[in-house]
N, CA, C and O atoms as a Maestro MAE file, in Angstrom:
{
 s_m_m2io_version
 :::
 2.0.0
}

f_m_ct {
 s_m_title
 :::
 protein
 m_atom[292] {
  # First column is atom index #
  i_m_mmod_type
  r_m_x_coord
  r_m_y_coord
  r_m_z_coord
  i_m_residue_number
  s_m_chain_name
  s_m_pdb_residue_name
  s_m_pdb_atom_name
  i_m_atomic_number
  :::
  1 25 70.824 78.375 97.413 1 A "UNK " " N  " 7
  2 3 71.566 79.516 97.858 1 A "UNK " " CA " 6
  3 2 71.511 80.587 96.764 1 A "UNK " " C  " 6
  4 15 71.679 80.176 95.617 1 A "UNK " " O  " 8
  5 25 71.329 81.721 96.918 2 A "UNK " " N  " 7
  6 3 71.296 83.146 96.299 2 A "UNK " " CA " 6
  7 2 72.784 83.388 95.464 2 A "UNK " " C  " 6
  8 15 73.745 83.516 96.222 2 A "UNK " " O  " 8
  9 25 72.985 83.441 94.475 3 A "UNK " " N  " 7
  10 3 73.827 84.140 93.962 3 A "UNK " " CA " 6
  11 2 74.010 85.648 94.032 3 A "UNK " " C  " 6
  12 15 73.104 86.472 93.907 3 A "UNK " " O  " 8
  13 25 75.558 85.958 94.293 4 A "UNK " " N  " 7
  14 3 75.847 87.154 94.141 4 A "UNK " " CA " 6
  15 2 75.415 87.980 95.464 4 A "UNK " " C  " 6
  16 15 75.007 89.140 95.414 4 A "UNK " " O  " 8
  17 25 75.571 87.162 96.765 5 A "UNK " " N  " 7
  18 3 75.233 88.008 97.863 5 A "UNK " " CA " 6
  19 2 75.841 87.665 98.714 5 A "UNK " " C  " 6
  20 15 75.608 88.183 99.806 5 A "UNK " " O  " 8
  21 25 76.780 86.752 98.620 6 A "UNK " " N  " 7
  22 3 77.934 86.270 99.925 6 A "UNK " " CA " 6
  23 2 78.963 87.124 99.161 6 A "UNK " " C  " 6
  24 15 78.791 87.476 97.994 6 A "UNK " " O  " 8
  25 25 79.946 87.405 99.834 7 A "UNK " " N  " 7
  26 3 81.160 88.136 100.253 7 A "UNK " " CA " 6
  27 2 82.667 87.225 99.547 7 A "UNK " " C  " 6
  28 15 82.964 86.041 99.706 7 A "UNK " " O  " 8
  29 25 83.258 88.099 98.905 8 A "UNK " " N  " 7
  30 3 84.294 87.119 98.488 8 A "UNK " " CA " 6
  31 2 84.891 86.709 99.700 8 A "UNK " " C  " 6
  32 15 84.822 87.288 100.784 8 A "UNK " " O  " 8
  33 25 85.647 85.372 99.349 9 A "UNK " " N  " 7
  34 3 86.246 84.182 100.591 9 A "UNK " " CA " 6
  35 2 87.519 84.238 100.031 9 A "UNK " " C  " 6
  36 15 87.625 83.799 98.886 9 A "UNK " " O  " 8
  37 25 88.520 84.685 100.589 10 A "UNK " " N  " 7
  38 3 89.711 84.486 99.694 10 A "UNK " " CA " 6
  39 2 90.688 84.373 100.753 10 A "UNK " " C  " 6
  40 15 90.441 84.502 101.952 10 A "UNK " " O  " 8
  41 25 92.095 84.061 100.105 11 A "UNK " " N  " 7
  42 3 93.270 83.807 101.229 11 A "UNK " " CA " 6
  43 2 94.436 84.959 101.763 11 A "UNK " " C  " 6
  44 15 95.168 85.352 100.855 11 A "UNK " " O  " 8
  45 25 94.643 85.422 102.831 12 A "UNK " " N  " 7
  46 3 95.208 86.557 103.779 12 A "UNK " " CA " 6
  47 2 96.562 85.737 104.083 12 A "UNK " " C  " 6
  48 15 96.585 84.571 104.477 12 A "UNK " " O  " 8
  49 25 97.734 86.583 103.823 13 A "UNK " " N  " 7
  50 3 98.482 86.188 104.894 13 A "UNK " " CA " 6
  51 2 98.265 86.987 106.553 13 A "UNK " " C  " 6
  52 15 97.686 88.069 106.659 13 A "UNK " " O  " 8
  53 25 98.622 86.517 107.295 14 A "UNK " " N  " 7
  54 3 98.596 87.282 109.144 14 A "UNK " " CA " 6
  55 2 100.191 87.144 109.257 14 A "UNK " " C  " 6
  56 15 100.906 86.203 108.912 14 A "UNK " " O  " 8
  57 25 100.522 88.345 109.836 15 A "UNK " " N  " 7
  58 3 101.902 88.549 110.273 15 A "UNK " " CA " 6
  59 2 101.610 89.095 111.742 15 A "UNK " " C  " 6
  60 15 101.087 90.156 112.081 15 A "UNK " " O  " 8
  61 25 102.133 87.991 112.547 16 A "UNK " " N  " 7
  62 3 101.831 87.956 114.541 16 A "UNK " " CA " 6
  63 2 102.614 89.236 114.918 16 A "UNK " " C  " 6
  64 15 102.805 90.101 114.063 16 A "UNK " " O  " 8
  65 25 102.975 89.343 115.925 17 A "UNK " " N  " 7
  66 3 103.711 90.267 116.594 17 A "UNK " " CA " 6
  67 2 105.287 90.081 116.360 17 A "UNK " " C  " 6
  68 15 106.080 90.974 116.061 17 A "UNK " " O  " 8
  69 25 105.602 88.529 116.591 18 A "UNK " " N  " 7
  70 3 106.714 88.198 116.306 18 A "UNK " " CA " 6
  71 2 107.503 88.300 115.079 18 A "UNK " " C  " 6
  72 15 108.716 88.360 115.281 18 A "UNK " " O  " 8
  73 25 107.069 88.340 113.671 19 A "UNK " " N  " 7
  74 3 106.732 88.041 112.640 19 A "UNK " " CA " 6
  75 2 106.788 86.962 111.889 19 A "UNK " " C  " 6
  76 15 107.272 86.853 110.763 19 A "UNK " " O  " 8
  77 25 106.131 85.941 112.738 20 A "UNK " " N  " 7
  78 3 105.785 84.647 112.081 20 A "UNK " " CA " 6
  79 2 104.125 84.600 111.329 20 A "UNK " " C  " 6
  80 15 103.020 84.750 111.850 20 A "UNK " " O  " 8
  81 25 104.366 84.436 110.479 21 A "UNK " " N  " 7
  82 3 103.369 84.446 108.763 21 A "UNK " " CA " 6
  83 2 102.924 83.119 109.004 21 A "UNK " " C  " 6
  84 15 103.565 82.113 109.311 21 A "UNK " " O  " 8
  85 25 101.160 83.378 108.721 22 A "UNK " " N  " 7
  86 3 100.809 82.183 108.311 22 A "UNK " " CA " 6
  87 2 99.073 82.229 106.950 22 A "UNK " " C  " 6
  88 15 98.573 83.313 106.651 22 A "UNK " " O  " 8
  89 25 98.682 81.297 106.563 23 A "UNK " " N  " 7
  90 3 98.117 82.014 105.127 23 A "UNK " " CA " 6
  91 2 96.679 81.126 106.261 23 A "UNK " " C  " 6
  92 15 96.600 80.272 107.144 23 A "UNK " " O  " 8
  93 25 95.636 82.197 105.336 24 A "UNK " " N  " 7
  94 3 93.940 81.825 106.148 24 A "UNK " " CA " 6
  95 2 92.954 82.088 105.177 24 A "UNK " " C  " 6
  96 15 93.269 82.852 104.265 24 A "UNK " " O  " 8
  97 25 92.276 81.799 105.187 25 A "UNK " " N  " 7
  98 3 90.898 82.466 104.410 25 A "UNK " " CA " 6
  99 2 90.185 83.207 105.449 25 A "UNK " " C  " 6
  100 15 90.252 82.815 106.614 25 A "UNK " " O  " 8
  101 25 89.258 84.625 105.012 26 A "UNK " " N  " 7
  102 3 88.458 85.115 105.211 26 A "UNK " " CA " 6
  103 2 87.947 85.782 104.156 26 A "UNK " " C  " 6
  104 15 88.286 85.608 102.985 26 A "UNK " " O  " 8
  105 25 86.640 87.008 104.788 27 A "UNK " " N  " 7
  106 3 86.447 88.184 103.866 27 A "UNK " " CA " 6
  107 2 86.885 89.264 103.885 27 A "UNK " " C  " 6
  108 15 86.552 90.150 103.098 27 A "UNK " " O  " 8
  109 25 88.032 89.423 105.145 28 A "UNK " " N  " 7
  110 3 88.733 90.791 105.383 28 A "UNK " " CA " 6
  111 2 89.487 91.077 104.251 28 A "UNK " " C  " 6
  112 15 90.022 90.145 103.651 28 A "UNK " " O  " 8
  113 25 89.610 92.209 103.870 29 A "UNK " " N  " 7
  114 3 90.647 92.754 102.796 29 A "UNK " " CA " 6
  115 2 90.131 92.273 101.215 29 A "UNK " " C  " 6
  116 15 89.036 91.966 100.743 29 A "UNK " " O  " 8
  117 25 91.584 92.385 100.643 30 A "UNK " " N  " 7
  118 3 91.524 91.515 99.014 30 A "UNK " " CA " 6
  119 2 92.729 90.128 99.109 30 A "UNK " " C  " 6
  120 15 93.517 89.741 99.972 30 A "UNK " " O  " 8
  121 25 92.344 89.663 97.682 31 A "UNK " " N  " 7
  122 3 93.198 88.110 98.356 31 A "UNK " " CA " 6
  123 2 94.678 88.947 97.982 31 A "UNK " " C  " 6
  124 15 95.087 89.797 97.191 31 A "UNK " " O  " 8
  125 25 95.156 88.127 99.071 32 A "UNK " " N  " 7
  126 3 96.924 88.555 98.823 32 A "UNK " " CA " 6
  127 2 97.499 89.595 99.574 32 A "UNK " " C  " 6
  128 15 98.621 90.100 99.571 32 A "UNK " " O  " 8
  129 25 96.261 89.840 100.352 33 A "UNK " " N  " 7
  130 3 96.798 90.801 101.532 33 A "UNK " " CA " 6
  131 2 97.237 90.539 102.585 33 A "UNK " " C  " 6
  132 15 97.026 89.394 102.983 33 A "UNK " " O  " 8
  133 25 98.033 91.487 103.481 34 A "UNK " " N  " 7
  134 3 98.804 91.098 104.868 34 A "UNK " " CA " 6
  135 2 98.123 92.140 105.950 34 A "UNK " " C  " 6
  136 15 98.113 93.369 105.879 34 A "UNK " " O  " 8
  137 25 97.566 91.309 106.957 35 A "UNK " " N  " 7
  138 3 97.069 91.218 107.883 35 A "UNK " " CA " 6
  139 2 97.955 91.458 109.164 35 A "UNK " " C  " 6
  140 15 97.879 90.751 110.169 35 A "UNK " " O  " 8
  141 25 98.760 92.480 109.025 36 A "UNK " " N  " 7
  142 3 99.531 92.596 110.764 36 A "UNK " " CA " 6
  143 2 98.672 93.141 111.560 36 A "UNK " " C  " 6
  144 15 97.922 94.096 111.361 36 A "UNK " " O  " 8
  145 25 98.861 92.283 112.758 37 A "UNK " " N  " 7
  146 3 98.826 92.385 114.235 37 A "UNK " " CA " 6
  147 2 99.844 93.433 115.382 37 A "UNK " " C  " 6
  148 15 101.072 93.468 115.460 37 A "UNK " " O  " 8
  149 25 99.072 94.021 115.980 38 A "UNK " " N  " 7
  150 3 99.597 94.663 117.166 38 A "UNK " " CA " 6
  151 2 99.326 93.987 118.317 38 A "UNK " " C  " 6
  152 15 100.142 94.184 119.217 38 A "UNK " " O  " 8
  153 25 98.264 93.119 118.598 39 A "UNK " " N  " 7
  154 3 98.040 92.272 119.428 39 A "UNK " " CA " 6
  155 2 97.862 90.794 119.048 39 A "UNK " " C  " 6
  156 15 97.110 90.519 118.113 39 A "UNK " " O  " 8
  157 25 98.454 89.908 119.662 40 A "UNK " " N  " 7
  158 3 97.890 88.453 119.020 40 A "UNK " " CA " 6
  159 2 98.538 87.764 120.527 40 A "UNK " " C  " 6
  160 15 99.157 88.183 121.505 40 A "UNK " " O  " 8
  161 25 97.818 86.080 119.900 41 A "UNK " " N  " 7
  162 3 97.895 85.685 121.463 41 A "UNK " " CA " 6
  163 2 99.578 85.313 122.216 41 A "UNK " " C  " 6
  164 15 99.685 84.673 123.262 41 A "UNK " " O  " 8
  165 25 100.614 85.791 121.535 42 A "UNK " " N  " 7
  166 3 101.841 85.309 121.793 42 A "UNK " " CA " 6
  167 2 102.433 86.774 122.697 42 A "UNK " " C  " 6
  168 15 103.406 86.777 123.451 42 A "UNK " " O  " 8
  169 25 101.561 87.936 122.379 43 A "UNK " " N  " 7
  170 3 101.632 88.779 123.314 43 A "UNK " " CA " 6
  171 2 100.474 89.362 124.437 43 A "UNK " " C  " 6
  172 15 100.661 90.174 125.343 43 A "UNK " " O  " 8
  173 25 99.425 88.775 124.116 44 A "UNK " " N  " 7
  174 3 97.901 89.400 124.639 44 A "UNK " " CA " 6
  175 2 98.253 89.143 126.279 44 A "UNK " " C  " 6
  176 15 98.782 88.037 126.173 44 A "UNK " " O  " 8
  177 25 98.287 89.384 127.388 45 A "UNK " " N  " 7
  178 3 98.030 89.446 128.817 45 A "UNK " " CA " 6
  179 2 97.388 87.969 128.899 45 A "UNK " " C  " 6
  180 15 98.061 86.973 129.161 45 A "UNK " " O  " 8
  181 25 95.715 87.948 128.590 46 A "UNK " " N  " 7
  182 3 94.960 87.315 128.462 46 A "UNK " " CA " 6
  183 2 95.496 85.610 128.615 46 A "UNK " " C  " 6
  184 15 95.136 84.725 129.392 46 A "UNK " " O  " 8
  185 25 96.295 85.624 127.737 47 A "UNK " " N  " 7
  186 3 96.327 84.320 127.079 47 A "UNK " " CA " 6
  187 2 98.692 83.815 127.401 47 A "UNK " " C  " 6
  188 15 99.550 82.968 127.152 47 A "UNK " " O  " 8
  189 25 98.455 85.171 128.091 48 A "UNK " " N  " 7
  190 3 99.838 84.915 128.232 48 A "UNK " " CA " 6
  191 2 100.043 84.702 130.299 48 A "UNK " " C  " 6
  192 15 101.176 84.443 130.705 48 A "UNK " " O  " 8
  193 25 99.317 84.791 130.952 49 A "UNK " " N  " 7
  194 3 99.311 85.197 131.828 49 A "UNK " " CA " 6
  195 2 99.562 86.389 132.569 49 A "UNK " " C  " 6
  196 15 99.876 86.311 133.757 49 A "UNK " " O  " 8
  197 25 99.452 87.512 131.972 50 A "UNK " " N  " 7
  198 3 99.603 88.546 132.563 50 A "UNK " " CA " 6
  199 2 100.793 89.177 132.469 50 A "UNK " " C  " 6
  200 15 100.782 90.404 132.376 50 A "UNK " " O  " 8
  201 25 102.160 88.393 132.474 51 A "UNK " " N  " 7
  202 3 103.269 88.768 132.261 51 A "UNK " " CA " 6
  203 2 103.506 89.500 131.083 51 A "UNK " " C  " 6
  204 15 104.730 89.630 131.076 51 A "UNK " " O  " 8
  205 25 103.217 89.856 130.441 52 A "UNK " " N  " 7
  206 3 103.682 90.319 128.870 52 A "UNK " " CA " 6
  207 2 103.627 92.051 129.460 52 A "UNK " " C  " 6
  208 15 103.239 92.528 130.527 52 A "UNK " " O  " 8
  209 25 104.141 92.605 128.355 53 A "UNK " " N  " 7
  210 3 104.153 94.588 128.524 53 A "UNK " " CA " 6
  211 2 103.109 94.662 127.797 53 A "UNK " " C  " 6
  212 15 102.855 93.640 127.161 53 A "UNK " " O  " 8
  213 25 102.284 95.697 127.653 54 A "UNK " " N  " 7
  214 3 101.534 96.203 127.014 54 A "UNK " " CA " 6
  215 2 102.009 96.705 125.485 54 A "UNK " " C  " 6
  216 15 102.819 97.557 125.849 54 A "UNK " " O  " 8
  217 25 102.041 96.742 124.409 55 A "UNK " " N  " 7
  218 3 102.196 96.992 122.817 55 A "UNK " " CA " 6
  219 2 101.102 98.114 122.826 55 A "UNK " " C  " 6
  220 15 99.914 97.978 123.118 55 A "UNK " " O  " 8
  221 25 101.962 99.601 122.326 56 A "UNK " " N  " 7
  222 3 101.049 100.549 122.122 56 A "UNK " " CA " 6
  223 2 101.596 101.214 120.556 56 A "UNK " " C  " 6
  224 15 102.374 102.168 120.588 56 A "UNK " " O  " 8
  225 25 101.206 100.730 119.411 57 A "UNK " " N  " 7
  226 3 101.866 101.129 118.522 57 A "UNK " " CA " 6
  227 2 101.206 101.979 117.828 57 A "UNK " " C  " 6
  228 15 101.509 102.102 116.641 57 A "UNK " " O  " 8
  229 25 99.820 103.019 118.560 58 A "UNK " " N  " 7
  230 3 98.883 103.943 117.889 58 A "UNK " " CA " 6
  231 2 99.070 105.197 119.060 58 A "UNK " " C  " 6
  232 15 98.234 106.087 118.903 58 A "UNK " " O  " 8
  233 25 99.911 105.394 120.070 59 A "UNK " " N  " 7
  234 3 99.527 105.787 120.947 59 A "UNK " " CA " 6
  235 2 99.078 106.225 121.792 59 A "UNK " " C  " 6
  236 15 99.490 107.121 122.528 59 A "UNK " " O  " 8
  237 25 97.492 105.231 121.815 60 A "UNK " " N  " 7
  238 3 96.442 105.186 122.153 60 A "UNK " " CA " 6
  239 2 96.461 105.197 123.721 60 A "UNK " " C  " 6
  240 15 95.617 105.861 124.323 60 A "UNK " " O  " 8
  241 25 97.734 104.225 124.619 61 A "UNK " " N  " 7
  242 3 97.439 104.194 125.757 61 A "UNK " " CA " 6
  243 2 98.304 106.109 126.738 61 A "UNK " " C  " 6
  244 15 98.269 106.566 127.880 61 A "UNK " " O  " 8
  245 25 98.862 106.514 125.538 62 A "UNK " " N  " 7
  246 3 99.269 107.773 125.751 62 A "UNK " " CA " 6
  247 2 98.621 108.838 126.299 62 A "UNK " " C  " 6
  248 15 98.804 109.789 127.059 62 A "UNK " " O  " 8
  249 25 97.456 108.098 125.347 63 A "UNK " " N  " 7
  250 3 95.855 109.543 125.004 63 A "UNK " " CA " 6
  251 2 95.141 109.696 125.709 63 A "UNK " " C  " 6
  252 15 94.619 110.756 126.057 63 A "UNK " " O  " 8
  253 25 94.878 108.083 126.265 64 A "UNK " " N  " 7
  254 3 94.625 107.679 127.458 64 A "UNK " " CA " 6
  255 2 94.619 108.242 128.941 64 A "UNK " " C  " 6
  256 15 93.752 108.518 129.771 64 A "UNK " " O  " 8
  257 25 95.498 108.266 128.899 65 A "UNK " " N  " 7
  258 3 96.789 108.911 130.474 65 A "UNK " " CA " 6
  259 2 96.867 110.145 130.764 65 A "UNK " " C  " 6
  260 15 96.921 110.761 131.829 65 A "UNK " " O  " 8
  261 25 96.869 110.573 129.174 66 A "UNK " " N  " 7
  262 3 96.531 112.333 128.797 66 A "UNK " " CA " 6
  263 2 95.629 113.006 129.193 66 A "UNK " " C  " 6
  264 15 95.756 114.076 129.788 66 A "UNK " " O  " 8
  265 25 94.156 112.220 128.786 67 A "UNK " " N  " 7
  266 3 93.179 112.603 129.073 67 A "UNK " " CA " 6
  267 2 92.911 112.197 130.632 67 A "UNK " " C  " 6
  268 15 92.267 113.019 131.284 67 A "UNK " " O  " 8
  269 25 93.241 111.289 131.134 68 A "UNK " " N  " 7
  270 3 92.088 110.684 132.433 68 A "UNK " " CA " 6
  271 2 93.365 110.297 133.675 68 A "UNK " " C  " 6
  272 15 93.183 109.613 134.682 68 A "UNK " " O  " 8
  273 25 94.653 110.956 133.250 69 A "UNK " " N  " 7
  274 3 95.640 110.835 134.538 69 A "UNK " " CA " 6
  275 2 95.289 111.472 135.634 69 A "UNK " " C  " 6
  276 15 95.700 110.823 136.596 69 A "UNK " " O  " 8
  277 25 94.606 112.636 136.040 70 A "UNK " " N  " 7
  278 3 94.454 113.677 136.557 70 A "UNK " " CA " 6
  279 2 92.962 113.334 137.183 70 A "UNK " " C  " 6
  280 15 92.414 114.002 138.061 70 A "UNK " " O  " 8
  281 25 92.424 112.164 136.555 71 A "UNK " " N  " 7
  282 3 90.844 111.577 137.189 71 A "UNK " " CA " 6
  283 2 90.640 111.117 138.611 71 A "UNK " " C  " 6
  284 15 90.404 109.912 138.688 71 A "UNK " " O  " 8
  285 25 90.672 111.766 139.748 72 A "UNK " " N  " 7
  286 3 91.136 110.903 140.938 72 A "UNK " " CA " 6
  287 2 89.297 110.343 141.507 72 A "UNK " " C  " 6
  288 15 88.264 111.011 141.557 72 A "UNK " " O  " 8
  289 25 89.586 108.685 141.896 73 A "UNK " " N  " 7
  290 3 88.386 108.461 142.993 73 A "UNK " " CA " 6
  291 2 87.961 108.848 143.905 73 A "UNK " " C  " 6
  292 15 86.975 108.306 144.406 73 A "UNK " " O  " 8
  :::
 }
 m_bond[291] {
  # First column is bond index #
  i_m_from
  i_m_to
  i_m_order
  :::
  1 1 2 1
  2 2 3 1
  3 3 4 2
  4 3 5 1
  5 5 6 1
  6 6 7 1
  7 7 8 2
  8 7 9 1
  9 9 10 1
  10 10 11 1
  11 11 12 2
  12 11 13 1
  13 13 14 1
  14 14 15 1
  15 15 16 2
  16 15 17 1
  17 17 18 1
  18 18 19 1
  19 19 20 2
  20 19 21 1
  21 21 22 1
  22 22 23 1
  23 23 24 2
  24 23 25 1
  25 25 26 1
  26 26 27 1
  27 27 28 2
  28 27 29 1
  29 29 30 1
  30 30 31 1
  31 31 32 2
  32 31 33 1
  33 33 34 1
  34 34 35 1
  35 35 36 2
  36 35 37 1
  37 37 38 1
  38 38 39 1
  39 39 40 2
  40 39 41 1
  41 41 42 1
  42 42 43 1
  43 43 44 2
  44 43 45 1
  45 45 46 1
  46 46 47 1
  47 47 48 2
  48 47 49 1
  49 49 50 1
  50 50 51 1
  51 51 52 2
  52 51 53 1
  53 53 54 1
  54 54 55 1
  55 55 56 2
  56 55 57 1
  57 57 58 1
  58 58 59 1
  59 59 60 2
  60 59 61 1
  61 61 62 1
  62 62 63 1
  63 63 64 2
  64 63 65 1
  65 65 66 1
  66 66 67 1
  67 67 68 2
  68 67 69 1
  69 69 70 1
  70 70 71 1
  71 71 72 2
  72 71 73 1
  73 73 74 1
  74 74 75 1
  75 75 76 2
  76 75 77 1
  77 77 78 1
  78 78 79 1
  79 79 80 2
  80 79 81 1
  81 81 82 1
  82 82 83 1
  83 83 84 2
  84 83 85 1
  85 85 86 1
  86 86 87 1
  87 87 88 2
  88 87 89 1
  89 89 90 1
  90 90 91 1
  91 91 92 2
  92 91 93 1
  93 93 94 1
  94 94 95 1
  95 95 96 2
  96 95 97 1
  97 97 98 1
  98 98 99 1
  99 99 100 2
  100 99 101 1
  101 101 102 1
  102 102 103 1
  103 103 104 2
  104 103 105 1
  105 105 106 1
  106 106 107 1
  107 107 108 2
  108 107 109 1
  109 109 110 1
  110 110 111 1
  111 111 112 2
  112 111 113 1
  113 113 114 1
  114 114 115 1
  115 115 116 2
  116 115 117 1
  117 117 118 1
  118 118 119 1
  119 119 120 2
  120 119 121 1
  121 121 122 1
  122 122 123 1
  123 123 124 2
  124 123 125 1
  125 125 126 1
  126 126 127 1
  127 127 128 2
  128 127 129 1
  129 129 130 1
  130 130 131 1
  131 131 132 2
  132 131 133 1
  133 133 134 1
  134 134 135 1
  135 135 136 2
  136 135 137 1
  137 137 138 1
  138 138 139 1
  139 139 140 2
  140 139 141 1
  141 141 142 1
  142 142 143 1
  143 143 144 2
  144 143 145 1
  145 145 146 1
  146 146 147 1
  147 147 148 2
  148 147 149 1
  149 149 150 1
  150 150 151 1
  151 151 152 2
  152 151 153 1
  153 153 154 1
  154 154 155 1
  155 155 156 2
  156 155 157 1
  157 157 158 1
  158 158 159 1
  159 159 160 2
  160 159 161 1
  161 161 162 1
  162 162 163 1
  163 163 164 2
  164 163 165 1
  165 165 166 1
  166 166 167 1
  167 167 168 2
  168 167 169 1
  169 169 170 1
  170 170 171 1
  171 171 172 2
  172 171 173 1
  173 173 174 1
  174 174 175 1
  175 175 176 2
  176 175 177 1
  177 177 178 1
  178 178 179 1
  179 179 180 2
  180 179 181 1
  181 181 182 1
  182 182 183 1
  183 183 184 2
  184 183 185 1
  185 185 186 1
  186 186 187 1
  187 187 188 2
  188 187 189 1
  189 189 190 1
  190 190 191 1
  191 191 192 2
  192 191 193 1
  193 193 194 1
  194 194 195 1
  195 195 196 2
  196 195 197 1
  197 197 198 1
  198 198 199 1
  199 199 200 2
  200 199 201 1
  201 201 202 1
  202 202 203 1
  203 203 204 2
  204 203 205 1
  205 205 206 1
  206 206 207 1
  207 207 208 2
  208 207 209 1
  209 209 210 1
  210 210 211 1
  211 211 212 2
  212 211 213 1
  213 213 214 1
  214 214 215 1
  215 215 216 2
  216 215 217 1
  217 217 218 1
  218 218 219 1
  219 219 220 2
  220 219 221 1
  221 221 222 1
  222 222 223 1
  223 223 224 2
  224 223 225 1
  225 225 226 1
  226 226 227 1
  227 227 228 2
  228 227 229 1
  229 229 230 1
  230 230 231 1
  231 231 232 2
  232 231 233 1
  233 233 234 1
  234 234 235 1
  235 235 236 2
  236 235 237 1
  237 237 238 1
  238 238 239 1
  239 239 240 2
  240 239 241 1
  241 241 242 1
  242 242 243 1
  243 243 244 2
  244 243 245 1
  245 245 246 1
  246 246 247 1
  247 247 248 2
  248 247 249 1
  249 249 250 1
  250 250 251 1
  251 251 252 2
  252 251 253 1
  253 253 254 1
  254 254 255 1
  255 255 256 2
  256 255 257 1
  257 257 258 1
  258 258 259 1
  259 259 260 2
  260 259 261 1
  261 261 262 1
  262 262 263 1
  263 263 264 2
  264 263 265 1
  265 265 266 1
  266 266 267 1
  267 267 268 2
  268 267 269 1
  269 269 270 1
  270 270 271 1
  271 271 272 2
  272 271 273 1
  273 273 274 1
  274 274 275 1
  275 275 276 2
  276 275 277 1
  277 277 278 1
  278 278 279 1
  279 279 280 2
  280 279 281 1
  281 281 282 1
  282 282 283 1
  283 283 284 2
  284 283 285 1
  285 285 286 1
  286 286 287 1
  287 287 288 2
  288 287 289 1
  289 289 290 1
  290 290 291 1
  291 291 292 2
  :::
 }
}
């Protein structure tokens, strides 16, 4: 294996929606960083059945609506 061409591997905390913390390795970030979520699977549709509200905390689905409310088929 090559030295000096993989990516540091280090440990993240993730903070869910709820704010339950848990510690991981990746290469995202630097070590000792926190990783919050706006989506994860304790709120995602997907994985929740559908029931959950939508989480818009960029208000992205705003910009959305803004732009393309007025779009009729």
């Amino acid at each position: 294996m090559k030295k000096n061409i993989h990516p540091d591997y280090h440990e993240v905390t993730v903070v869910m929606t709820d704010g339950t913390r848990y510690q991981t390795r990746t290469t995202w970030g630097k070590a000792g960083d926190e990783l919050k979520l706006d989506i994860d699977p304790t709120t995602h549709p997907a994985w929740t059945g559908g029931s959950s509200r939508l989480v818009d905390s960029g208000g992205r689905v705003g910009r959305f609506n803004k732009k393309f409310g007025n779009f009729g088929l």
